[in-house]
C-alpha positions as a LaTeX table, in Angstrom:
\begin{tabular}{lrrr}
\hline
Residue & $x$ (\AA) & $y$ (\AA) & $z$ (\AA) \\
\hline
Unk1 & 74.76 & 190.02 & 128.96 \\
Unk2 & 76.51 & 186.85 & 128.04 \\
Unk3 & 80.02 & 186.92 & 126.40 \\
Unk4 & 78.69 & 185.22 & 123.20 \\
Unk5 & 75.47 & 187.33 & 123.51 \\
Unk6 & 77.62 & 190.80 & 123.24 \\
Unk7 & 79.83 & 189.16 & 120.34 \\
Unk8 & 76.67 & 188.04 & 117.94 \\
Unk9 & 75.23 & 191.47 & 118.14 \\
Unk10 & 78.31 & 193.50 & 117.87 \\
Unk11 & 79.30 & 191.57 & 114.30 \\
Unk12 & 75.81 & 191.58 & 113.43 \\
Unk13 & 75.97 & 195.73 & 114.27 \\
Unk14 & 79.28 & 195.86 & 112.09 \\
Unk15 & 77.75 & 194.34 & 109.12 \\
Unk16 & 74.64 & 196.49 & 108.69 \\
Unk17 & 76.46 & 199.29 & 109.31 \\
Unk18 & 78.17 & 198.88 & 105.84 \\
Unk19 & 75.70 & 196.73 & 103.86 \\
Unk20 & 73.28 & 199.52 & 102.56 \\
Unk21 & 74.49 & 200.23 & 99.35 \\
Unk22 & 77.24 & 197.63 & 99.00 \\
Unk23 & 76.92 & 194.97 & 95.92 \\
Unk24 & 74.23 & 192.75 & 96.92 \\
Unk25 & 76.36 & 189.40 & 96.62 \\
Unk26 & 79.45 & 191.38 & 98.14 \\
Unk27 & 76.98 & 191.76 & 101.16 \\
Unk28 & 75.96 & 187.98 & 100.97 \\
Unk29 & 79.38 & 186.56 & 100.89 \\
Unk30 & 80.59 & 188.83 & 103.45 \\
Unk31 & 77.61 & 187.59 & 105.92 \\
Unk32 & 78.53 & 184.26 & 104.82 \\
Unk33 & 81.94 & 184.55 & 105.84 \\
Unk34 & 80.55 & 185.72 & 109.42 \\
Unk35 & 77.51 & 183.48 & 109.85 \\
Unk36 & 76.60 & 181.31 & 111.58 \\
Unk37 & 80.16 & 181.50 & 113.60 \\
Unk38 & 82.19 & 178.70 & 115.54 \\
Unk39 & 83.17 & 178.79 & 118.77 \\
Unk40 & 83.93 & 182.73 & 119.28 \\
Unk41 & 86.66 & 181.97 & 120.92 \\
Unk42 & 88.88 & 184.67 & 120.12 \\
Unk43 & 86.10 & 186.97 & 120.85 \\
Unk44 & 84.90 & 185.22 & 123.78 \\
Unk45 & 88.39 & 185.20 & 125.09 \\
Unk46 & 88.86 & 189.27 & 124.63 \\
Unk47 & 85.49 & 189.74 & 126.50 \\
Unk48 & 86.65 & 187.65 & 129.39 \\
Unk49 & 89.85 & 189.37 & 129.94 \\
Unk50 & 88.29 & 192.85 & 129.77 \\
Unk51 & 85.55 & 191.62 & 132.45 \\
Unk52 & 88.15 & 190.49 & 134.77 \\
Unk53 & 90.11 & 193.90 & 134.16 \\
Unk54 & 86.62 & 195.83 & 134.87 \\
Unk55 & 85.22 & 196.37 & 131.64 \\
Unk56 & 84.97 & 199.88 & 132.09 \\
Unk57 & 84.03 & 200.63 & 128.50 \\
Unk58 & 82.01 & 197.82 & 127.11 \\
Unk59 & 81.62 & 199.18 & 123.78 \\
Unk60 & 85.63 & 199.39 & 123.40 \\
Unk61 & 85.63 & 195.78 & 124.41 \\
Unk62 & 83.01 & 194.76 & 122.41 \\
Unk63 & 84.47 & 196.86 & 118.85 \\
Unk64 & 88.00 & 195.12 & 119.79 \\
Unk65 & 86.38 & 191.49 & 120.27 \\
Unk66 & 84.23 & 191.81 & 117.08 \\
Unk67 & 87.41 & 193.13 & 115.21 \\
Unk68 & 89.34 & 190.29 & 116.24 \\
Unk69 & 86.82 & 187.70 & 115.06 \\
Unk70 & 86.01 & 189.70 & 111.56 \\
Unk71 & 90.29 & 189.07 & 111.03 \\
Unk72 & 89.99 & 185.78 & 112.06 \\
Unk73 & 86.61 & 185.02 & 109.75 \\
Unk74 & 88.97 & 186.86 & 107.10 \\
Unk75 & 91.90 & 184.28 & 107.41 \\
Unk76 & 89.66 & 181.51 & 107.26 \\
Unk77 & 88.20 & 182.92 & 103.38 \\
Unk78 & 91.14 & 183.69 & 102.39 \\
Unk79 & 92.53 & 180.10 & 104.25 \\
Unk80 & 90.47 & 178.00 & 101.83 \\
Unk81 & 90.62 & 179.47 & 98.53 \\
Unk82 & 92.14 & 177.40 & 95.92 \\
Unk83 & 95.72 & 178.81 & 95.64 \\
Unk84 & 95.88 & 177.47 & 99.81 \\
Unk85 & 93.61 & 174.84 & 100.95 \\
Unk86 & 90.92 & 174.22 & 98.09 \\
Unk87 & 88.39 & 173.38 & 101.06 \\
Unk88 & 85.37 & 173.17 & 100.03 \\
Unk89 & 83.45 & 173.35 & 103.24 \\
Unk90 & 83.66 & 175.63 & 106.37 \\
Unk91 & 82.33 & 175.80 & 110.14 \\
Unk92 & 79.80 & 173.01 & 108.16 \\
Unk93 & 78.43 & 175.35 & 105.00 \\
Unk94 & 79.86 & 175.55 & 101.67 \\
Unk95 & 83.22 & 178.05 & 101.89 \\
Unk96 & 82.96 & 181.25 & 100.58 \\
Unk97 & 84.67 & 180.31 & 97.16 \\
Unk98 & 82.59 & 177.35 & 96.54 \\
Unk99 & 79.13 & 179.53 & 97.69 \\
Unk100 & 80.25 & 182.71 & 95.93 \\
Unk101 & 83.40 & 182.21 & 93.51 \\
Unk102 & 86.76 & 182.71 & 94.04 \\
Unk103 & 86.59 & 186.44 & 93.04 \\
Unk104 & 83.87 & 187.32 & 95.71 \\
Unk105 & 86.07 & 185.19 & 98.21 \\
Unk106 & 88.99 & 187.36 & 97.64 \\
Unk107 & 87.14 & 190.38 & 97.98 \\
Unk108 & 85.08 & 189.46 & 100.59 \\
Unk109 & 88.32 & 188.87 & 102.75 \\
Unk110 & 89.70 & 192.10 & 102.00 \\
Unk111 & 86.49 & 194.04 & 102.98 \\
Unk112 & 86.34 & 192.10 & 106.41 \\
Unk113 & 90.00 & 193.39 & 107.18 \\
Unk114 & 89.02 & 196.38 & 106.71 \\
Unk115 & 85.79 & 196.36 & 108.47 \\
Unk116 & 87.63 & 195.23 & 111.19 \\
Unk117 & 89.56 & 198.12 & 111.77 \\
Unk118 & 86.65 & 200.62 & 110.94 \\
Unk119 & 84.69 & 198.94 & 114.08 \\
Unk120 & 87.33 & 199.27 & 116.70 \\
Unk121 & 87.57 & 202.87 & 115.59 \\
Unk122 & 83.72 & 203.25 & 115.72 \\
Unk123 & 84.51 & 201.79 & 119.03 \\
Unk124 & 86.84 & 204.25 & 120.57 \\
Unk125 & 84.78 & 207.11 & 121.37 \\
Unk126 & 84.78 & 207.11 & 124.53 \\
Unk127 & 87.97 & 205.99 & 125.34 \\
Unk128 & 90.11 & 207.42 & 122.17 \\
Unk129 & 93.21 & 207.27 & 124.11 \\
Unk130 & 93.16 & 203.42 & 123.99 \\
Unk131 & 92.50 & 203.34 & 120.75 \\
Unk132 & 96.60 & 204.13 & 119.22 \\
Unk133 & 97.44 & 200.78 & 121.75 \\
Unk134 & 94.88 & 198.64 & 120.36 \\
Unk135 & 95.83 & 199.33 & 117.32 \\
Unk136 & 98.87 & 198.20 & 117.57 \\
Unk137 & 98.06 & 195.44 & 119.20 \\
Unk138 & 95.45 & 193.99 & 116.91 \\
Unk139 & 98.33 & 194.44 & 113.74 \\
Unk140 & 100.99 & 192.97 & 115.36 \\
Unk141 & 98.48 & 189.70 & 115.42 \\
Unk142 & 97.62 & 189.65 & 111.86 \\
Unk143 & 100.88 & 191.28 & 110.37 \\
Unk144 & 104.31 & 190.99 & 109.98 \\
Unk145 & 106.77 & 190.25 & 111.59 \\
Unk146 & 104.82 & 187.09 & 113.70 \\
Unk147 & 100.77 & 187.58 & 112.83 \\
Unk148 & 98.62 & 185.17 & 111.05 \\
Unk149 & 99.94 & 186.43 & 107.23 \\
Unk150 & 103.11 & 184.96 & 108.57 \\
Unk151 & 101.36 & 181.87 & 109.74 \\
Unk152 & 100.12 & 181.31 & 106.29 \\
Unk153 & 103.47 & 182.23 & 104.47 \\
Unk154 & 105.36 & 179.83 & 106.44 \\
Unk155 & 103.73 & 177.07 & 104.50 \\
Unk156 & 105.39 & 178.54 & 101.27 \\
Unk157 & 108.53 & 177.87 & 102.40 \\
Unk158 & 110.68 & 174.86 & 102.12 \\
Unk159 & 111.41 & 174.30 & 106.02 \\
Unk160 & 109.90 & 176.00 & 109.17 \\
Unk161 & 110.23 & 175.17 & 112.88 \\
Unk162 & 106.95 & 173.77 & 114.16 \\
Unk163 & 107.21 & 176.35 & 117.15 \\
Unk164 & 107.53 & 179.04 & 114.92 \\
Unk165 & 104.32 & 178.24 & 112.54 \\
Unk166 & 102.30 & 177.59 & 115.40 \\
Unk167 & 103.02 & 180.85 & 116.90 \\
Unk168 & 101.96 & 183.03 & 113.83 \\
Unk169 & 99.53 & 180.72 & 112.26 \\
Unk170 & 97.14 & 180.38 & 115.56 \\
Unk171 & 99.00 & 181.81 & 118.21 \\
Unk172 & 99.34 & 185.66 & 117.24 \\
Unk173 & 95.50 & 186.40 & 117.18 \\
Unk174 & 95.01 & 184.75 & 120.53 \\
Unk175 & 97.42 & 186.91 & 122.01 \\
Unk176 & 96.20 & 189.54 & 119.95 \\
Unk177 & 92.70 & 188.65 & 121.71 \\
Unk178 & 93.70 & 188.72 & 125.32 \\
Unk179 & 95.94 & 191.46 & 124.85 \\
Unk180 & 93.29 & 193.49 & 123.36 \\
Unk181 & 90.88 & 192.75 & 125.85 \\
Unk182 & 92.70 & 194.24 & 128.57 \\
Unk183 & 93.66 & 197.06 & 126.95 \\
Unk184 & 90.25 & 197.74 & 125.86 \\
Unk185 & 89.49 & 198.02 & 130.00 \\
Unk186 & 92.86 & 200.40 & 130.48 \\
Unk187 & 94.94 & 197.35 & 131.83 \\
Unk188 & 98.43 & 196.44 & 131.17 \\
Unk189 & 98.01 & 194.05 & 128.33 \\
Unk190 & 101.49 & 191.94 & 128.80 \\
Unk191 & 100.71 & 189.52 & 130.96 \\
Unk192 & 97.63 & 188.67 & 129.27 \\
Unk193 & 99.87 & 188.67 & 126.02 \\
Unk194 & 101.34 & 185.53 & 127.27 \\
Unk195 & 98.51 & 183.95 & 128.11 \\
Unk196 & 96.78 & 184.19 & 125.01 \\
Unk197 & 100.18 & 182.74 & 123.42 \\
Unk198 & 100.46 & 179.81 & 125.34 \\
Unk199 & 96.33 & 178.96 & 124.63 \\
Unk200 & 97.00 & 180.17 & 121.26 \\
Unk201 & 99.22 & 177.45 & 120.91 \\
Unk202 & 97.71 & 174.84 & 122.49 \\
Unk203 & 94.90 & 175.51 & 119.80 \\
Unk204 & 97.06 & 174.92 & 117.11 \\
Unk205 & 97.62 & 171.57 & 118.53 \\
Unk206 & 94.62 & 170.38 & 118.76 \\
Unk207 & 93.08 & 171.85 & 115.55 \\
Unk208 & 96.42 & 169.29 & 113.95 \\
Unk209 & 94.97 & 166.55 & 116.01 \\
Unk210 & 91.45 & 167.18 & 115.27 \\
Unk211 & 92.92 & 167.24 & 111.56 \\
Unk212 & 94.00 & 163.24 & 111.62 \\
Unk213 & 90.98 & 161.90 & 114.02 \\
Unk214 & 87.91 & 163.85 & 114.25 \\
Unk215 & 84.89 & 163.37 & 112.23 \\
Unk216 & 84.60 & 166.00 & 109.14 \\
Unk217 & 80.81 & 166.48 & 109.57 \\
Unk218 & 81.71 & 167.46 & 113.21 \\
Unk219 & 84.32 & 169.25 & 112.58 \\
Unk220 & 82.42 & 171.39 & 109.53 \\
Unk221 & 85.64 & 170.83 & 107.33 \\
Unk222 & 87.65 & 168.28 & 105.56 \\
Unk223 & 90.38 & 166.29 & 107.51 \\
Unk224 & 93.62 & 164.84 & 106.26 \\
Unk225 & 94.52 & 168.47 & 105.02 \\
Unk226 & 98.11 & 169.04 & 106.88 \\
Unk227 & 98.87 & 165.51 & 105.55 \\
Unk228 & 97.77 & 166.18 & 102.07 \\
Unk229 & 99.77 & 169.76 & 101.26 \\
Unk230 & 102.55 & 169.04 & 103.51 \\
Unk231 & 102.02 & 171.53 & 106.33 \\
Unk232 & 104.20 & 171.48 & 109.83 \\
Unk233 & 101.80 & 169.21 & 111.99 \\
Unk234 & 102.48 & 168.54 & 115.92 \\
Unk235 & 100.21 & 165.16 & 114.90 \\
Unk236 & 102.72 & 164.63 & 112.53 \\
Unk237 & 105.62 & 165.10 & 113.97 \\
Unk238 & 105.04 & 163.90 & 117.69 \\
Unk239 & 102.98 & 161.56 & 116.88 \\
Unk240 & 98.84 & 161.45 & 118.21 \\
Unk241 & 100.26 & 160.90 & 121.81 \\
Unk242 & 103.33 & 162.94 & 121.68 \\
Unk243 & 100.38 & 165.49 & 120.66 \\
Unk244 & 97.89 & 164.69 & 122.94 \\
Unk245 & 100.73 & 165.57 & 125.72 \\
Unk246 & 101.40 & 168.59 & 124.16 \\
Unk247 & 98.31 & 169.86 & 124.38 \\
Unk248 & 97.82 & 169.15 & 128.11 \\
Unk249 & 101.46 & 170.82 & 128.62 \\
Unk250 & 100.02 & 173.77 & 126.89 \\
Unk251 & 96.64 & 174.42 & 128.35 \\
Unk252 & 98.27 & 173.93 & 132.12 \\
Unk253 & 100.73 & 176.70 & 130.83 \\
Unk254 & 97.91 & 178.75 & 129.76 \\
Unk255 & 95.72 & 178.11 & 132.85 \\
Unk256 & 98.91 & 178.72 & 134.96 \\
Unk257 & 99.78 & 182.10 & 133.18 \\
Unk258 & 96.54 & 183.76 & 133.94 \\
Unk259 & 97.23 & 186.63 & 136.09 \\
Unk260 & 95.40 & 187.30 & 139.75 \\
Unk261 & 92.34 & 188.86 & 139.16 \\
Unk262 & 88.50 & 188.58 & 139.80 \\
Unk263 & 87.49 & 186.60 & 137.31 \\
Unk264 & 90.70 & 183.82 & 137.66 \\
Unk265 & 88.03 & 181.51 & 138.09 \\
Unk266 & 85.73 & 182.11 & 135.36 \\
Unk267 & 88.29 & 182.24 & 132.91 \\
Unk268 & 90.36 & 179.12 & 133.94 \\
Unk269 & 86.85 & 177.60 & 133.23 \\
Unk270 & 86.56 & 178.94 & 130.13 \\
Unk271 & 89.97 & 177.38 & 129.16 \\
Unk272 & 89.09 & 174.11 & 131.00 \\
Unk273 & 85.92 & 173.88 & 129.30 \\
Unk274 & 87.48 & 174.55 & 125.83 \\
Unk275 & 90.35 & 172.20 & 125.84 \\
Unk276 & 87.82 & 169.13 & 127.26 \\
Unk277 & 85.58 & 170.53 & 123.71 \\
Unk278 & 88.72 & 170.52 & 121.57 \\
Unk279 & 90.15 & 167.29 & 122.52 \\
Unk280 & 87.94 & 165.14 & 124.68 \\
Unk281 & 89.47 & 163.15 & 127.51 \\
Unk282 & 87.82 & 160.18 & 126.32 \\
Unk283 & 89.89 & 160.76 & 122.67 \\
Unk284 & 93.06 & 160.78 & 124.66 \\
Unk285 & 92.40 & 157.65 & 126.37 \\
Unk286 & 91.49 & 155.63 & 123.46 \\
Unk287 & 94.86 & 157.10 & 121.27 \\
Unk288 & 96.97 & 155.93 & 124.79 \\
Unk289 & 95.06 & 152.51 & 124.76 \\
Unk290 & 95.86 & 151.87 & 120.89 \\
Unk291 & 99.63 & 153.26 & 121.41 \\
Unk292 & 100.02 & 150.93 & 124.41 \\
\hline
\end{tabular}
């Protein structure tokens, strides 16, 4: 079964699980929040690294993928209510607040984080010893001291290091993701840690560039936003070529960092394939021709 295959049915598996019985726009919002998804990425991602660990337990990698995505479709909610962004369109649909009211939002992000952590449990059964690790390892992307809450505190204060926002904003869940994944297959997660960091933050990169040139309807949300409410921006402060460059320093990292196994070459397509999606080569030659 393909990657994005086992992802769709293991969210869709998570949501009817706990939508019997639960308020009926509760239910709605929280589907809304979920479908229909972007790229999978992050979930894509953990699945990849637990197939080239062995994927021994399937289910455990599939329960730790779809609780990684369920976090990150959290974030987003919770991303682009009012008090943060205000956007009023996501992955090309109304956002949840605008759909379903800001209340609904809010609640609708809590009861994904928490969904999230019932389905890697769920997950667990027949591996429960890896589930304490996973744990772990999934909180440490979305918590403090570095996870994605940080991220999105950071832009409350009055100065932070771009290196440093990156990292938590976007960064901490892709590690999170790749770490995960080989846990989920009984592997030593640290090198894969630093994998998902460096692609982690070549993501953040490009989702800044993306912000100043790519084409809202596209992109299935507003542009102009780090701009507009002042947020730490590689466009911004490097510059659309400085950026650019960035970007390709980062994904070599990434594609470097990926430790010997069988599936080296599947996954350094996967990251290869990505980074051309994110930011075409054709976009980087027309911002050098401009510069120049």
């Amino acid at each position: 079964m393909q990657s994005m295959t086992r992802v769709e049915h293991a969210l869709l598996a998570a949501l009817s699980r706990v939508e019997t019985g639960c308020p009926p726009r509760l239910a709605a919002a929280v589907r809304h929040a979920v479908f229909p998804g972007g790229a999978r990425i992050r979930p894509q991602l953990c699945l990849a690294v637990g197939m080239a660990c062995g994927d021994d337990d399937p289910a455990l990698a599939d329960g730790a993928a779809a609780a990684i995505e369920l976090l990150h479709c959290a974030s987003l909610v919770h991303d682009d209510l009012p008090c943060f962004d205000n956007a009023p369109t996501r992955r090309g649909q109304p956002s949840v607040h605008c759909a379903f009211g800001e209340r609904l939002a809010v609640l609708a992000g809590d009861a994904l984080i928490v969904l999230a952590f019932e389905t890697l449990a769920r997950a667990a059964q027949r591996s429960p010893q890896r589930l304490a690790p996973l744990l772990l390892t999934v909180t440490r992307g979305v918590g403090m001291p570095q996870g994605i809450v940080v991220g999105q505190a950071l832009e409350c204060e009055p100065r932070v290091a771009l290196g440093d926002y990156q990292r938590a904003k976007t960064g901490a869940l892709f590690a999170a993701a790749t770490a995960a994944g080989a846990e989920a297959a009984g592997a030593e997660p640290a090198p894969w840690r630093i994998f998902g960091e460096w692609l982690g933050e070549a993501y953040q990169v490009a989702d800044d560039i993306r912000d100043v040139v790519a084409d809202p309807q596209l992109l299935g949300k507003p542009i102009g936003r780090d701009l507009a409410l002042g947020r730490p921006s590689s466009a911004i402060e490097l510059g659309l070529e400085g950026a650019i460059q960035s970007f390709d320093r980062l994904v070599a990292a990434a594609v470097a960092s990926i430790p010997p196994c069988r599936g080296g070459a599947q996954l350094r397509a996967l990251v290869r394939r990505e980074a051309e999606r994110l930011v075409p080569l054709a976009l980087s030659e027309d911002v050098v021709r401009v510069a120049a």
